[in-house]
C-alpha positions as CSV (number, residue, x, y, z in Angstrom):
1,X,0.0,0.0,0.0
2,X,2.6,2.8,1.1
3,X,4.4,1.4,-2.4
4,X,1.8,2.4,-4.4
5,X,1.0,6.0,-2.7
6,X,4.2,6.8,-3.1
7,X,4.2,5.8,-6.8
8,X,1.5,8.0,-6.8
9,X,2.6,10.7,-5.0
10,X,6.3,10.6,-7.4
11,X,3.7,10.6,-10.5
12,X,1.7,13.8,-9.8
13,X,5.3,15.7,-8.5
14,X,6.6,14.8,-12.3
15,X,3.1,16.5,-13.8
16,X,3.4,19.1,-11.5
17,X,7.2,20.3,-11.5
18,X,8.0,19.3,-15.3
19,X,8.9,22.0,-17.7
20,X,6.2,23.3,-19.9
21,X,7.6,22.3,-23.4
22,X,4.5,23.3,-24.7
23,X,5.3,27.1,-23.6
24,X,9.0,27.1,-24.6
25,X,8.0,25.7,-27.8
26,X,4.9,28.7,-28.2
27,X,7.1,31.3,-27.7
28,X,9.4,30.4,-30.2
29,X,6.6,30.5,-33.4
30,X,5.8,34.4,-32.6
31,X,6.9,36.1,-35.0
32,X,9.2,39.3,-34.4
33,X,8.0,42.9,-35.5
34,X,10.3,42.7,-38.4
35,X,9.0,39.7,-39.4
36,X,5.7,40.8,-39.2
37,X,6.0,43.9,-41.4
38,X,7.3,41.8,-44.0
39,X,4.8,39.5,-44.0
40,X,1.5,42.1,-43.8
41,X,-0.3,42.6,-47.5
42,X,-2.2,45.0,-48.6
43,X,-5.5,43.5,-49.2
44,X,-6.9,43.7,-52.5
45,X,-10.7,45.2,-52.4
46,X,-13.6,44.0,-51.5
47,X,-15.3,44.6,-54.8
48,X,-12.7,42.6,-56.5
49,X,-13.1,39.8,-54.0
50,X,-16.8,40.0,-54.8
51,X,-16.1,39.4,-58.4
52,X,-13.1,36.7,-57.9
53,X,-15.9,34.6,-55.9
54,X,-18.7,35.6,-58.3
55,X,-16.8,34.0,-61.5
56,X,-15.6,31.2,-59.5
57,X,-18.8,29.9,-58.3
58,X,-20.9,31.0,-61.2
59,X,-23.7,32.7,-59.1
60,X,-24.7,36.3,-57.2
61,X,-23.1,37.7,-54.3
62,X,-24.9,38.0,-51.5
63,X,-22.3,39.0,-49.1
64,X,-18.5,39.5,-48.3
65,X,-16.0,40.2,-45.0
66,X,-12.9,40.3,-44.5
67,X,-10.8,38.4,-41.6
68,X,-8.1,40.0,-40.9
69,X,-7.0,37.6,-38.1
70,X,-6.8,34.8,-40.5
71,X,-3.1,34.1,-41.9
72,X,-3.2,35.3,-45.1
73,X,-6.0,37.6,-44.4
74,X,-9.1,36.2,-46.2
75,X,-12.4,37.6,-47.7
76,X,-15.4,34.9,-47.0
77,X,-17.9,35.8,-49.6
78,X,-21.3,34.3,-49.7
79,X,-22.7,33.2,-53.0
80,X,-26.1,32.4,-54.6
81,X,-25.5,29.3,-56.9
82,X,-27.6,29.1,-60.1
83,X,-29.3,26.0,-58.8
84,X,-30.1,28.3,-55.8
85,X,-27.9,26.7,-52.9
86,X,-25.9,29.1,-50.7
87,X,-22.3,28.8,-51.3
88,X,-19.1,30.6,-49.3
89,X,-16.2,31.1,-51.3
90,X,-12.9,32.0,-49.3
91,X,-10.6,34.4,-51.1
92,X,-6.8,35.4,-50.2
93,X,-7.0,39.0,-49.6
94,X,-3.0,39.3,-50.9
95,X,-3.3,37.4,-53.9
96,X,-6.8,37.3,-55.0
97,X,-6.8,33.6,-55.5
């Protein structure tokens, strides 16, 4: 009995005092401000986002936004299909594609 509590006791000390790899490895992927200005785009506009989605769906827009929290920033336009089903198309707002 005292062999298993303190097997038990030696397993929640190693969850509880371990390093947090998870953290060292987080704060290694943010990016540094120069890094970041080389990477922001200027977004193309929302009209032409509009008319990207509306020739690659065949159909009518009915709505568009931007995210600009998304990486790449991205335009998710709503379309009317022909057959009349509600599509979204997702557009890069750097590239247009």
């Amino acid at each position: 009995m005292i062999k298993k509590t303190t097997l038990l006791a030696l397993l929640v000390a190693t969850v509880l005092f371990a390093p947090n790899s998870h953290g060292a490895t987080k704060q290694k992927l943010l990016p540094t401000p120069e890094l970041r200005e080389k990477s922001a785009c200027t977004p193309i506009g929302k009209g032409a986002a509009m008319s990207i989605a509306a020739r690659r769906a065949d159909g009518k827009v009915l709505s568009a936004s931007l995210n600009m929290r998304a990486r790449p920033p991205v335009y998710r336009v709503k379309i009317l299909t022909k057959s009349g089903r509600v599509r979204h198309i997702y557009v890069n707002a750097c590239t247009g594609r």
